[in-house]
C-alpha positions, 0 to 999 in steps of 0.5 A: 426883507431882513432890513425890514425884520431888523428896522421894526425890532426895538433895540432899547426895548431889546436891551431893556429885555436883556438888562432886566434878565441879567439883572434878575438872574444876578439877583438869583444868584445873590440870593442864593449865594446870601441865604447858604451864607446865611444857613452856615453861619447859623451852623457856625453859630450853633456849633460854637455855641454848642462847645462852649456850653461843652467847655463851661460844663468842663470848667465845673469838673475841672474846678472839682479835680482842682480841689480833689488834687490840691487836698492830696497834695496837702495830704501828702506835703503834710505827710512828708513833713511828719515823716521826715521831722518826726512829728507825732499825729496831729490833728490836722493830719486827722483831718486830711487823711480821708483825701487819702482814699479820693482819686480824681477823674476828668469826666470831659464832654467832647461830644460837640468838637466831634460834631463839629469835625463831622461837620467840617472844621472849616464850617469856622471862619475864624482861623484863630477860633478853630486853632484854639477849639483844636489845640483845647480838644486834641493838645490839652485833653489828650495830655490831661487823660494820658497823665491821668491813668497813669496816675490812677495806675498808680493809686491801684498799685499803690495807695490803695494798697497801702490803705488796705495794709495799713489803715482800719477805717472807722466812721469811713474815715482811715486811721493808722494801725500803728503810726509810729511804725507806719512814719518810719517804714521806708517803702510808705515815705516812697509812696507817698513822696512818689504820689505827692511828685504825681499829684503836684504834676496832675494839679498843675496840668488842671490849672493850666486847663483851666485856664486855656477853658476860660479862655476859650470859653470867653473868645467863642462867647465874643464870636458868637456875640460878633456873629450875631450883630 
């Protein structure tokens, strides 16, 4: 009796059956292993991009901090060599003074790296990408905001101060009560040689952030020009 059930079964049409559900089933999993694949490389997608519109809007703050901090350090520079050769008030130091009362502050937009951590780091294939995207976020922007306040530290402590002290202000613009007395008071040489040292430092660390955010800017921008075609 089961030489006769096993003799009318159809073993191609069998093997056929079980071929096509192997294949089908494959072809699910494939599937849906391409259309996750697909849904995290959007994520990929949307995250890089959402830094690097970050880092571009960064790059336009730090353009401006550059400027502020490159003006003070002629300021000062100038200040030091009037000082220290005697040289009566020019009016080019006129000119620079009013950088006398401007600080500088880093308005950074990291509201996407944190996104991205919530996310996962790893949601970013790229090894290269993801370290950069870190050593920006969590190496550059920590030393650029720990030197900033204690550089604006020292504006509250002393060249606000000596602003107040020393300077009546005329149109919004500083202008020294007594020049002379001001270019020969030590504790004035001190201060400004100290701001001059801090500013120089500060603008040093904003060009090399700047340059670490065009080039973070422009490896994310070709990453996500890559992931895309």
């Amino acid at each position: 009796m089961i030489r006769k059930v096993f003799k009318k079964i159809s073993w191609k049409y069998a093997l056929g059956e079980i071929l096509l559900i192997f294949i089908g089933i494959t072809a699910a999993i494939w599937f849906n292993n391409w259309n996750e694949s697909q849904k995290s490389q959007k994520i990929e997608i949307r995250s890089l991009q959402e830094v690097a519109n970050a880092v571009n809007q960064d790059l336009e703050d730090i353009e401006e901090n550059i400027f502020g901090f490159t003006q003070r350090v002629k300021l000062y520079s100038l200040l030091m060599e009037h000082m220290e050769k005697d040289i009566p008030l020019t009016e080019e130091l006129e000119k620079r003074l009013p950088f006398f009362m401007g600080t500088s502050i880093f308005f950074s937009n990291s509201g996407p790296y944190e996104t991205l951590k919530s996310r996962g780091m790893e949601i970013i294939a790229n090894d290269s990408i993801r370290l950069e995207i870190s050593l920006y976020y969590d190496f550059e922007y920590e030393k650029i905001q720990s030197s900033e306040k204690e550089h604006y530290q020292h504006f509250q402590d002393y060249i606000k101060p000596t602003l107040m002290l020393n300077f009546e202000f005329i149109n919004h613009k500083p202008v020294p009560l007594d020049y002379e007395k001001l270019m020969n008071d030590f504790e004035f040489k001190q201060t400004i040689y100290w701001a001059l040292v801090t500013d120089s430092y500060m603008l040093s660390l904003y060009e090399n952030l700047k340059q670490k955010g065009i080039s973070l800017r422009e490896n994310l921008n070709a990453e996500i020009t890559r992931l895309k075609s």
